[in-house]
C-alpha atoms as a printed R data frame, in Angstrom:
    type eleno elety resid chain resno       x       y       z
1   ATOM     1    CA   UNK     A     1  12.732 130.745 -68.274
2   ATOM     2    CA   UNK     A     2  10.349 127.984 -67.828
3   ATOM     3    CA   UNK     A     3   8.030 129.628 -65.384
4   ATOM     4    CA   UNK     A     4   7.794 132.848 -67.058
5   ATOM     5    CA   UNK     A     5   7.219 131.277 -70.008
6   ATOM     6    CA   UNK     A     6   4.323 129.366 -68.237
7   ATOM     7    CA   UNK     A     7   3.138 132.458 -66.433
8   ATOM     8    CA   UNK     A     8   2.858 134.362 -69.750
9   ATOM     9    CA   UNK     A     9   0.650 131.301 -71.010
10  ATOM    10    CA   UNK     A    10  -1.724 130.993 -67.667
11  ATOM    11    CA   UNK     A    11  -2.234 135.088 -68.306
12  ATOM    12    CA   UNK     A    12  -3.340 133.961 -71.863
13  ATOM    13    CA   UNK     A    13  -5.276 131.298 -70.955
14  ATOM    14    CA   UNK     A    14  -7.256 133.693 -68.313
15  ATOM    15    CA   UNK     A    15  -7.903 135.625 -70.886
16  ATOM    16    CA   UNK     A    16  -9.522 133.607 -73.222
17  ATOM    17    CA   UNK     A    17 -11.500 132.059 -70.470
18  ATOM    18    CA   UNK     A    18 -12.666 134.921 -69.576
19  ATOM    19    CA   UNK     A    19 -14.469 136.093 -72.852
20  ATOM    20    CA   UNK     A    20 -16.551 132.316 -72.422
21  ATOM    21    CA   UNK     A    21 -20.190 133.277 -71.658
22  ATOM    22    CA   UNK     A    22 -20.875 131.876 -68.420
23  ATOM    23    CA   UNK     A    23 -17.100 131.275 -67.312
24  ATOM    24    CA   UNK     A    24 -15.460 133.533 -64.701
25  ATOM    25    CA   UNK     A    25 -12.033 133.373 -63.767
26  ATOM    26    CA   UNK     A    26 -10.526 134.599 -60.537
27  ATOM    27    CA   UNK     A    27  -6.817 136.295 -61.018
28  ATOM    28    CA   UNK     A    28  -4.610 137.901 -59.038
29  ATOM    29    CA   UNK     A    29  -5.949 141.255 -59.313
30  ATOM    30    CA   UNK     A    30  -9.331 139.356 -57.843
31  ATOM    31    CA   UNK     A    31  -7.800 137.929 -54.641
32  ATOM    32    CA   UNK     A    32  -5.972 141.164 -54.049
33  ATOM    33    CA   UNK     A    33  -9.098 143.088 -54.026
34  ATOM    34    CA   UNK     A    34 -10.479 141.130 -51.321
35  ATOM    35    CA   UNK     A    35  -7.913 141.267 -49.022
36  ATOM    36    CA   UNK     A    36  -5.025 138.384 -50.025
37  ATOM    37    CA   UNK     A    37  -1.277 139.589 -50.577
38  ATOM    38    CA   UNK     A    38  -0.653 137.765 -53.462
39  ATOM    39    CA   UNK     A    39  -1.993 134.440 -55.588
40  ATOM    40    CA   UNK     A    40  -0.254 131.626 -57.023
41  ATOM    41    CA   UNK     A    41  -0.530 132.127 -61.089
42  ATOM    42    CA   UNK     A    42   0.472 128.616 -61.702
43  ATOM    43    CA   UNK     A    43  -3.412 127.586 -60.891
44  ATOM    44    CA   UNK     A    44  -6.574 128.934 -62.735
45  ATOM    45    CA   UNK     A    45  -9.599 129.180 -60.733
46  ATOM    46    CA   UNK     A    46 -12.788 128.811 -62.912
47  ATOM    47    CA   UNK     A    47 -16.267 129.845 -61.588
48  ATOM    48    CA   UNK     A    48 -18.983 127.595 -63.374
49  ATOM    49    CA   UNK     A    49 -21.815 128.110 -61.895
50  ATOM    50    CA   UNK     A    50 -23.398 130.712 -64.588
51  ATOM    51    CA   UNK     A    51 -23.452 127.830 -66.610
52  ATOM    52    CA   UNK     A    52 -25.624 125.808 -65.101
53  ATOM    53    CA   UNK     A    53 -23.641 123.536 -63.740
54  ATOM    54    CA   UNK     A    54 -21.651 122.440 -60.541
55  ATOM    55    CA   UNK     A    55 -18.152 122.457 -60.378
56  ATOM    56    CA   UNK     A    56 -18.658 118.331 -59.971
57  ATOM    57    CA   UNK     A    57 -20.150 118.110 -63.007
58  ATOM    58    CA   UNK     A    58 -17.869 120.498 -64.774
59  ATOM    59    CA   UNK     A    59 -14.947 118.298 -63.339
60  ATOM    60    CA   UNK     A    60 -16.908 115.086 -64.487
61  ATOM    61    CA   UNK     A    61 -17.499 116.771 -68.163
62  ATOM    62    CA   UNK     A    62 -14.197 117.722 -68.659
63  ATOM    63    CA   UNK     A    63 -12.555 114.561 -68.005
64  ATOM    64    CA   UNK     A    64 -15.454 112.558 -69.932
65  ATOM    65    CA   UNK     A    65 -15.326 114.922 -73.181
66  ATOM    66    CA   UNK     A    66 -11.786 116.547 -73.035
67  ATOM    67    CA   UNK     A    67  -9.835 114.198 -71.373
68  ATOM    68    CA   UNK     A    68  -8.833 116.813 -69.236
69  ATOM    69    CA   UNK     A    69  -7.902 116.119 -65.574
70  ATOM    70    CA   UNK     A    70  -8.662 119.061 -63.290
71  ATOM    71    CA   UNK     A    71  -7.381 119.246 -60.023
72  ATOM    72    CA   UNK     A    72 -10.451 119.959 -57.807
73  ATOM    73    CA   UNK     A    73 -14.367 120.134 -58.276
74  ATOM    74    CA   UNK     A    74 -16.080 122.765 -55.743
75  ATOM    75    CA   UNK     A    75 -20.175 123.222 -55.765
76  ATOM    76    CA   UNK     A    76 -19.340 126.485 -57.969
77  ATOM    77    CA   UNK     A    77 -15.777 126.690 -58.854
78  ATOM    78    CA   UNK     A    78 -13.410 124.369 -60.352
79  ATOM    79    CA   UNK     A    79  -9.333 124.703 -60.436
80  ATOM    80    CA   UNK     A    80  -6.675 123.623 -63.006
81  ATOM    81    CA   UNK     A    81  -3.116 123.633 -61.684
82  ATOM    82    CA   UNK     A    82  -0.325 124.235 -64.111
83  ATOM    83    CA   UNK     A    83   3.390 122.771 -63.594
84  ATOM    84    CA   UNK     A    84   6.419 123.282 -65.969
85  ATOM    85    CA   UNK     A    85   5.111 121.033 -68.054
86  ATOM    86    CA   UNK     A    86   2.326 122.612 -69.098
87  ATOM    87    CA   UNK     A    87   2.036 123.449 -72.938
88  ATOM    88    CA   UNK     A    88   0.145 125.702 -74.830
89  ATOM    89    CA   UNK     A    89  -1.337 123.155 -76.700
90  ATOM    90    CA   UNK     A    90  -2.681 121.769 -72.838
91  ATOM    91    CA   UNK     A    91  -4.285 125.233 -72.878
92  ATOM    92    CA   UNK     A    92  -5.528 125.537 -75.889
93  ATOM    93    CA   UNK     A    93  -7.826 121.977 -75.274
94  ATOM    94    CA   UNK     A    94  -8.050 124.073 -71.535
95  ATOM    95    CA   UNK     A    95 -10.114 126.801 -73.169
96  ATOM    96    CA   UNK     A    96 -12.066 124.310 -76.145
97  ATOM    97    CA   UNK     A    97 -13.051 122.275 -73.563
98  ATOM    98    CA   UNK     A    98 -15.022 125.470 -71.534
99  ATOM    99    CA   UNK     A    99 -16.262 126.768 -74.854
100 ATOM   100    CA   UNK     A   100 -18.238 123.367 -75.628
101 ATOM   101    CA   UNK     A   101 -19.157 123.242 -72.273
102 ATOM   102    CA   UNK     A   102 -20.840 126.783 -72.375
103 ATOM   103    CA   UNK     A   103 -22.170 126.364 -76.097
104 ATOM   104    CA   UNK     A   104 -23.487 123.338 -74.691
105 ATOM   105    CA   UNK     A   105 -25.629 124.755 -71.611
106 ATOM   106    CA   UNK     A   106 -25.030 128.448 -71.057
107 ATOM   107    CA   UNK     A   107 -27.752 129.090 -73.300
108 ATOM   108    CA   UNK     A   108 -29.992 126.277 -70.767
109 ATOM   109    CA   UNK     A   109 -29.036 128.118 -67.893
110 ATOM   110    CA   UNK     A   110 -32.754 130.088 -67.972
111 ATOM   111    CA   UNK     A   111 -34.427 126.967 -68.207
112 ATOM   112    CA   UNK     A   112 -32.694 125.644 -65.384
113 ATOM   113    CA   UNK     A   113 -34.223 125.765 -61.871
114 ATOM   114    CA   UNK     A   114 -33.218 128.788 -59.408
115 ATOM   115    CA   UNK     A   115 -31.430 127.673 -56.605
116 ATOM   116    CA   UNK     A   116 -32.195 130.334 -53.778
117 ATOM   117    CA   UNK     A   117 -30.300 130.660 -50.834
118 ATOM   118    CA   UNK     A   118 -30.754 131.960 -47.475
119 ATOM   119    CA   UNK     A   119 -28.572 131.355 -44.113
120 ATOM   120    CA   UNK     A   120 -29.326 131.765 -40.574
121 ATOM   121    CA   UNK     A   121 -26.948 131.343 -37.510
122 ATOM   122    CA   UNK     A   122 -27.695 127.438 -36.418
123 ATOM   123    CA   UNK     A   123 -29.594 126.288 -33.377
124 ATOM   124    CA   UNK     A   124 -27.427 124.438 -31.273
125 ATOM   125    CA   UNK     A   125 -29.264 121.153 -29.194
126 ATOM   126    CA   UNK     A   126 -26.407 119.976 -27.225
127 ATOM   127    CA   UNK     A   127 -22.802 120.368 -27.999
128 ATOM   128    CA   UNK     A   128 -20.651 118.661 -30.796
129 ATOM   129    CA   UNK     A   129 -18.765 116.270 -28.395
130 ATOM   130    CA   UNK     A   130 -21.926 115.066 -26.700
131 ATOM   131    CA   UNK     A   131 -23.638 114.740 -29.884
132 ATOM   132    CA   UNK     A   132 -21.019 113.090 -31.965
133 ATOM   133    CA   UNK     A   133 -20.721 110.154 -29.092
134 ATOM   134    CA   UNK     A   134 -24.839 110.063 -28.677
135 ATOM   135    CA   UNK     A   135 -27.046 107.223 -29.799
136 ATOM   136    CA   UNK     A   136 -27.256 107.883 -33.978
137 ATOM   137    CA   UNK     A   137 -30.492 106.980 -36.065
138 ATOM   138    CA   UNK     A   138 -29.743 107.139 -40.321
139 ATOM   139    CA   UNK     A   139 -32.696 108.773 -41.274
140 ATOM   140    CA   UNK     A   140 -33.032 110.137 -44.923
141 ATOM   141    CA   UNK     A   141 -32.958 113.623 -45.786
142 ATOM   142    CA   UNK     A   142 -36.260 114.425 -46.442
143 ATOM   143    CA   UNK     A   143 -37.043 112.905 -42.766
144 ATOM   144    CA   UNK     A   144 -34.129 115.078 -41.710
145 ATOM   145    CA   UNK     A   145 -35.473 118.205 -40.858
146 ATOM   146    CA   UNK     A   146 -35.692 119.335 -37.323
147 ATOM   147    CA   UNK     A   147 -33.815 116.619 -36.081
148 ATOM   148    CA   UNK     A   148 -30.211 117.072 -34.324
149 ATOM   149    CA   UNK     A   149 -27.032 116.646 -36.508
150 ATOM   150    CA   UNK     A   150 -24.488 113.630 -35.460
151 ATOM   151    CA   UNK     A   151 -21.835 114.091 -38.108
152 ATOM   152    CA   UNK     A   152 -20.445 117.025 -40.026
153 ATOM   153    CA   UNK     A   153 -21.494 117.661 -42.868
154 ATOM   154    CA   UNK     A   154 -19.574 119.633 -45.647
155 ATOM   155    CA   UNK     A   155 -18.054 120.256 -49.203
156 ATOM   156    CA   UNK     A   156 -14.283 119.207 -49.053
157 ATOM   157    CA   UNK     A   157 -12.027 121.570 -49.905
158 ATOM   158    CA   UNK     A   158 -12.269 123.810 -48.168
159 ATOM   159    CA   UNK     A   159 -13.959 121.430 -45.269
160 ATOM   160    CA   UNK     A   160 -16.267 124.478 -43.847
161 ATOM   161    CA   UNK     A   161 -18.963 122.314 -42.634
162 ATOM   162    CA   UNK     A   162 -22.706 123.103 -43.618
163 ATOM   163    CA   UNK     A   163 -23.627 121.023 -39.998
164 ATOM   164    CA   UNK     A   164 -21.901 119.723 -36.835
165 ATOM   165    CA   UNK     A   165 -23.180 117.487 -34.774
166 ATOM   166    CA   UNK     A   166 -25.224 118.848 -31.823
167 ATOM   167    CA   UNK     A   167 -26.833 121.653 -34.113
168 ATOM   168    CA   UNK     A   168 -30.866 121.125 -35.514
169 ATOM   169    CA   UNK     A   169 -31.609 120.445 -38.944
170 ATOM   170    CA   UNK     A   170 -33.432 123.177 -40.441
Protein backbone atom coordinates (compact mmCIF):
# COMPACT_ATOMS: atom_id res chain seq x y z
CA UNK A 1 0.00 0.00 0.00
CA UNK A 2 2.88 2.14 0.79
CA UNK A 3 4.58 2.06 -2.55
CA UNK A 4 1.61 2.57 -4.59
CA UNK A 5 0.67 5.15 -2.60
CA UNK A 6 4.20 6.69 -3.21
CA UNK A 7 4.15 5.82 -6.88
CA UNK A 8 0.80 7.65 -7.32
CA UNK A 9 2.58 10.76 -5.60
CA UNK A 10 6.08 10.60 -7.76
CA UNK A 11 3.44 10.49 -11.00
CA UNK A 12 2.03 13.75 -9.40
CA UNK A 13 5.00 15.25 -8.62
CA UNK A 14 6.26 14.63 -12.45
CA UNK A 15 3.58 16.27 -13.38
CA UNK A 16 3.75 19.37 -11.78
CA UNK A 17 7.39 19.53 -12.56
CA UNK A 18 6.82 19.26 -15.71
CA UNK A 19 4.54 22.37 -16.38
CA UNK A 20 7.88 24.52 -14.63
CA UNK A 21 9.32 26.62 -17.50
CA UNK A 22 12.70 25.47 -17.91
CA UNK A 23 12.32 22.04 -15.92
CA UNK A 24 12.20 18.71 -17.79
CA UNK A 25 11.58 15.56 -16.25
CA UNK A 26 12.54 12.18 -17.60
CA UNK A 27 9.73 9.28 -16.88
CA UNK A 28 9.31 6.04 -17.72
CA UNK A 29 7.70 6.51 -20.93
CA UNK A 30 11.20 8.60 -21.69
CA UNK A 31 13.68 5.79 -20.94
CA UNK A 32 11.49 3.33 -22.75
CA UNK A 33 11.63 5.29 -25.86
CA UNK A 34 15.24 5.11 -25.99
CA UNK A 35 15.76 1.72 -25.62
CA UNK A 36 15.57 0.76 -21.53
CA UNK A 37 12.98 -2.03 -20.37
CA UNK A 38 11.75 -0.35 -17.60
CA UNK A 39 12.72 2.69 -14.91
CA UNK A 40 12.65 2.85 -11.31
CA UNK A 41 9.59 5.43 -10.39
CA UNK A 42 10.80 5.80 -6.91
CA UNK A 43 13.53 8.49 -8.37
CA UNK A 44 12.71 11.73 -10.37
CA UNK A 45 15.19 12.76 -12.82
CA UNK A 46 15.14 16.60 -13.37
CA UNK A 47 16.87 18.23 -16.42
CA UNK A 48 18.01 21.87 -15.40
CA UNK A 49 19.89 23.02 -17.77
CA UNK A 50 17.10 25.30 -19.65
CA UNK A 51 17.37 27.20 -16.70
CA UNK A 52 20.49 28.38 -16.76
CA UNK A 53 21.98 26.52 -14.45
CA UNK A 54 24.08 23.29 -13.73
CA UNK A 55 22.79 20.52 -12.02
CA UNK A 56 25.68 21.55 -9.19
CA UNK A 57 24.26 24.59 -8.69
CA UNK A 58 20.70 23.41 -8.77
CA UNK A 59 21.83 20.78 -6.08
CA UNK A 60 23.68 23.67 -4.14
CA UNK A 61 20.33 26.00 -4.45
CA UNK A 62 18.10 23.58 -3.34
CA UNK A 63 19.75 22.61 -0.26
CA UNK A 64 20.71 26.43 0.52
CA UNK A 65 16.99 27.80 -0.10
CA UNK A 66 14.73 24.67 0.37
CA UNK A 67 16.49 22.67 2.61
CA UNK A 68 16.07 20.04 0.30
CA UNK A 69 18.70 17.25 0.01
CA UNK A 70 18.90 15.80 -3.50
CA UNK A 71 20.59 12.79 -4.16
CA UNK A 72 22.97 13.62 -7.07
CA UNK A 73 24.11 16.86 -9.03
CA UNK A 74 25.05 16.05 -12.87
CA UNK A 75 26.41 19.09 -15.30
CA UNK A 76 22.62 19.09 -16.64
CA UNK A 77 20.45 16.87 -14.68
CA UNK A 78 19.79 16.48 -11.12
CA UNK A 79 17.90 13.35 -9.28
CA UNK A 80 15.65 13.12 -6.16
CA UNK A 81 15.15 9.60 -4.84
CA UNK A 82 11.97 8.82 -3.02
CA UNK A 83 11.70 5.99 -0.17
CA UNK A 84 8.51 5.02 1.82
CA UNK A 85 8.87 7.78 3.66
CA UNK A 86 8.32 10.19 1.38
CA UNK A 87 5.24 12.58 1.95
CA UNK A 88 3.34 14.68 -0.10
CA UNK A 89 4.10 17.51 1.81
CA UNK A 90 8.18 16.47 0.83
CA UNK A 91 6.77 16.97 -2.68
CA UNK A 92 4.96 19.69 -2.48
CA UNK A 93 8.39 21.84 -1.07
CA UNK A 94 9.91 19.28 -4.17
CA UNK A 95 7.99 21.26 -6.77
CA UNK A 96 8.12 25.10 -4.75
CA UNK A 97 11.52 24.71 -4.57
CA UNK A 98 11.89 24.29 -8.80
CA UNK A 99 9.28 26.98 -9.26
CA UNK A 100 11.50 29.69 -7.33
CA UNK A 101 14.32 28.37 -8.90
CA UNK A 102 12.86 28.95 -12.49
CA UNK A 103 11.00 32.33 -11.51
CA UNK A 104 14.29 33.13 -10.31
CA UNK A 105 16.50 32.58 -13.61
CA UNK A 106 14.50 30.98 -16.39
CA UNK A 107 13.63 34.29 -17.48
CA UNK A 108 17.96 35.06 -17.32
CA UNK A 109 18.53 32.18 -19.30
CA UNK A 110 18.82 34.64 -22.71
CA UNK A 111 21.14 36.73 -21.03
CA UNK A 112 23.21 33.97 -20.12
CA UNK A 113 26.24 32.97 -22.25
CA UNK A 114 25.82 30.05 -24.99
CA UNK A 115 27.74 27.22 -24.21
CA UNK A 116 28.49 25.50 -27.69
CA UNK A 117 29.62 22.19 -28.03
CA UNK A 118 31.43 20.21 -30.48
CA UNK A 119 33.28 16.62 -30.10
CA UNK A 120 35.85 14.95 -32.07
CA UNK A 121 37.31 11.36 -31.63
CA UNK A 122 40.65 12.11 -29.34
CA UNK A 123 44.23 11.95 -30.49
CA UNK A 124 45.93 9.41 -28.69
CA UNK A 125 50.05 10.26 -27.79
CA UNK A 126 50.99 7.13 -26.12
CA UNK A 127 48.77 4.77 -24.32
CA UNK A 128 46.92 5.20 -20.89
CA UNK A 129 49.25 2.82 -18.92
CA UNK A 130 52.42 4.46 -20.19
CA UNK A 131 51.05 7.77 -19.66
CA UNK A 132 49.49 7.40 -16.30
CA UNK A 133 53.11 6.06 -14.87
CA UNK A 134 55.10 8.96 -17.04
CA UNK A 135 56.85 11.94 -15.54
CA UNK A 136 53.59 14.51 -14.67
CA UNK A 137 53.94 18.45 -14.86
CA UNK A 138 50.54 20.44 -13.08
CA UNK A 139 50.09 22.92 -15.52
CA UNK A 140 46.85 25.10 -15.45
CA UNK A 141 44.18 24.82 -17.84
CA UNK A 142 44.58 27.56 -19.91
CA UNK A 143 48.37 26.25 -20.43
CA UNK A 144 46.69 22.91 -21.03
CA UNK A 145 46.01 22.74 -24.47
CA UNK A 146 47.94 20.51 -26.73
CA UNK A 147 49.65 18.91 -24.09
CA UNK A 148 49.18 14.99 -23.24
CA UNK A 149 46.61 13.99 -20.51
CA UNK A 150 48.09 12.06 -17.23
CA UNK A 151 44.88 11.55 -15.30
CA UNK A 152 41.26 11.03 -16.21
CA UNK A 153 39.30 13.43 -16.22
CA UNK A 154 35.42 13.23 -15.80
CA UNK A 155 31.93 14.11 -14.24
CA UNK A 156 31.14 11.37 -11.56
CA UNK A 157 28.26 9.66 -11.96
CA UNK A 158 28.28 8.30 -14.46
CA UNK A 159 32.39 8.33 -14.49
CA UNK A 160 32.54 8.56 -18.56
CA UNK A 161 35.74 10.35 -18.66
CA UNK A 162 36.09 13.63 -20.83
CA UNK A 163 40.23 12.58 -20.97
CA UNK A 164 42.53 9.61 -20.20
CA UNK A 165 45.80 9.81 -19.84
CA UNK A 166 47.92 9.28 -23.00
CA UNK A 167 45.31 11.29 -25.19
CA UNK A 168 46.24 15.34 -26.33
CA UNK A 169 44.51 18.14 -24.95
CA UNK A 170 42.59 19.86 -27.48
Amino acid sequence: KRIDSLLALAKTARSKLQEIPGIQVFDKEYFVEHGSFDYDETKIIIKVSDLGLSGFEVYNLVMKDSNIQLELAESHIVLAVLTIGTTKQHLDRLVQAFKKLSNTYYKQRDKLPKIEFTYQFPEAYTRPRDAYHAPKLAVTLDDALNEVCAEQVMIYPPGIPILIPGEIIT
